[in-house]
Backbone as a printed PyTorch tensor [residue, N CA C, xyz], in Angstrom:
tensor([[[-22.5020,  17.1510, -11.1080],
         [-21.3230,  17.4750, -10.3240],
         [-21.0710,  16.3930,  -9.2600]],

        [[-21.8380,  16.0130,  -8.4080],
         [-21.9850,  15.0340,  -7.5130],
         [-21.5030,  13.6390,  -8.2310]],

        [[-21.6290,  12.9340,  -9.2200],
         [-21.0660,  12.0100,  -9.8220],
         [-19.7560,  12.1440, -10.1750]],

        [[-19.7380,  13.2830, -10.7140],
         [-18.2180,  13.6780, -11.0750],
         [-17.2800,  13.6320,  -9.4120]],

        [[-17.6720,  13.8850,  -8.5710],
         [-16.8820,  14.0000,  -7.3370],
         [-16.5110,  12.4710,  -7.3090]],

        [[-17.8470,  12.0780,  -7.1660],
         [-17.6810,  10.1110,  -6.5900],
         [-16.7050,   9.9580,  -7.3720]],

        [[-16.6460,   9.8260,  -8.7090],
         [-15.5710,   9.0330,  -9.6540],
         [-14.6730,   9.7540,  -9.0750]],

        [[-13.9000,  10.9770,  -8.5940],
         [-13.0060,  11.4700,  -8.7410],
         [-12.0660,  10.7580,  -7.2040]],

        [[-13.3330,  10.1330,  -6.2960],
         [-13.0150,  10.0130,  -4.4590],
         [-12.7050,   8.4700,  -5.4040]],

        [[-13.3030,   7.8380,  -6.1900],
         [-13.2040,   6.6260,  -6.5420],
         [-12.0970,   5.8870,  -6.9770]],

        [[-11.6710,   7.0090,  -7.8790],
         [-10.3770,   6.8940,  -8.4870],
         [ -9.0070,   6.8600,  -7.3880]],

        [[ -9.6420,   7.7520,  -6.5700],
         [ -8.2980,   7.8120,  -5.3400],
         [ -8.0790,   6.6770,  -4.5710]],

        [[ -9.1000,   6.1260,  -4.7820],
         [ -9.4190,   4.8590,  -3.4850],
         [ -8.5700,   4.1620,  -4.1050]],

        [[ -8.9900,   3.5430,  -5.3770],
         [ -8.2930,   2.6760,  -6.2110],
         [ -7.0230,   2.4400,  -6.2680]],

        [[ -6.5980,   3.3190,  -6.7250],
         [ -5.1730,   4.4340,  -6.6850],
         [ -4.5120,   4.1700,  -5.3640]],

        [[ -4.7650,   4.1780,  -4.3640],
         [ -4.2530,   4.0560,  -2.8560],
         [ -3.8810,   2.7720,  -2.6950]],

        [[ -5.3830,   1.9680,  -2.7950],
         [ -5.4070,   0.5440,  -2.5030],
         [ -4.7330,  -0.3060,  -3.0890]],

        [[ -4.6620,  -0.1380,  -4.5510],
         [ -3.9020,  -0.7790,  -5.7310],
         [ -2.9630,  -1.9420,  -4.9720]],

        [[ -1.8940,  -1.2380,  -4.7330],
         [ -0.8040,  -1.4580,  -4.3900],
         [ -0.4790,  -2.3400,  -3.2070]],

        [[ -1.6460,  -2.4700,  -2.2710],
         [ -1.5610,  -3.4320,  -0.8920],
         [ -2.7370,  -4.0330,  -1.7290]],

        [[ -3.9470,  -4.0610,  -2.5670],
         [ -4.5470,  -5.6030,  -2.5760],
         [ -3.4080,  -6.5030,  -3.5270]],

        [[ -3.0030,  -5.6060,  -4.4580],
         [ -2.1490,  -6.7730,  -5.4630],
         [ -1.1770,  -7.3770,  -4.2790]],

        [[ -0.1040,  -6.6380,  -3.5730],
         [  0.4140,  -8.0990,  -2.5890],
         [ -0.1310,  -8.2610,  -2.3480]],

        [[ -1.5300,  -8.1800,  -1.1310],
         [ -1.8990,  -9.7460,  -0.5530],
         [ -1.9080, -10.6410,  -1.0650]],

        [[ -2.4700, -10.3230,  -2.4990],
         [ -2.4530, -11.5780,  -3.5420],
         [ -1.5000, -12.6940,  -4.2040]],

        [[ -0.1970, -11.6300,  -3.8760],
         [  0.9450, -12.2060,  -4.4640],
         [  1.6310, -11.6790,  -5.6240]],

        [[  1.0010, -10.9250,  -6.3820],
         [  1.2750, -10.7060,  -7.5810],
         [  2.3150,  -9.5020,  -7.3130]],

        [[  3.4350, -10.1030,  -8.3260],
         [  4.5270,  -8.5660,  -7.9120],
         [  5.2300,  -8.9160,  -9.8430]],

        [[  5.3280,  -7.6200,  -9.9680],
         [  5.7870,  -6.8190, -11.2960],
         [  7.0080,  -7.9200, -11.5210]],

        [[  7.7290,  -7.9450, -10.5230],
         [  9.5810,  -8.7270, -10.6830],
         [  9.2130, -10.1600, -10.6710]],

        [[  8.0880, -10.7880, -10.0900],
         [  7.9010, -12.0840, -10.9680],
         [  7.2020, -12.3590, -12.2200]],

        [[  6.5670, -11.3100, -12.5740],
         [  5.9320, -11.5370, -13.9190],
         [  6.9250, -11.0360, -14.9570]],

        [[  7.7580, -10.5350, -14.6130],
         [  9.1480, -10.0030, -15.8190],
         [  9.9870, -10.7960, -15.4980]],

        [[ 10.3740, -11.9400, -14.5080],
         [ 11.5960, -12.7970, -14.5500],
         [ 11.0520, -14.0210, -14.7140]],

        [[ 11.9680, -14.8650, -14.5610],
         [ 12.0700, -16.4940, -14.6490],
         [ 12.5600, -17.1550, -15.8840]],

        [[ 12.0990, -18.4520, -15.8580],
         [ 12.6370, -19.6350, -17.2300],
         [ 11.4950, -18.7360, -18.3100]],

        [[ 10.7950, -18.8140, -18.1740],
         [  9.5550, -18.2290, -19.9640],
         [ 10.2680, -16.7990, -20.2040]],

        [[ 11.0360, -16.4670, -19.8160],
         [ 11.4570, -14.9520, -20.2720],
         [ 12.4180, -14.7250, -21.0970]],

        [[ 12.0770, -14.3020, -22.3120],
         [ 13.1870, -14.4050, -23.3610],
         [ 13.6840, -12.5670, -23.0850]],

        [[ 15.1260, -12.6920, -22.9440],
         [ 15.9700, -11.2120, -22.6860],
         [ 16.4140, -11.5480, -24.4070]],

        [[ 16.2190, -10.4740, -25.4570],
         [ 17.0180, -10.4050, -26.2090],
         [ 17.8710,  -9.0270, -26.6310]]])
């Protein structure tokens, strides 16, 4: 049961954080779907 909790507090963390470590990094959804390499057909 105790493991099962951790993964469950673990998952939340993740889940929370996600979203502010990817910006610091830079990485955003609307530059990896736009630019010159992007074929719209």
């Amino acid at each position: 049961m105790k493991a099962f909790l951790t993964a469950i507090a673990a998952m939340a963390v993740i889940t929370v954080a996600a979203p502010f470590a990817l910006d610091q990094i830079g990485f955003s959804a609307a530059d990896a779907g736009s630019g010159s390499a992007v074929r719209l057909d």
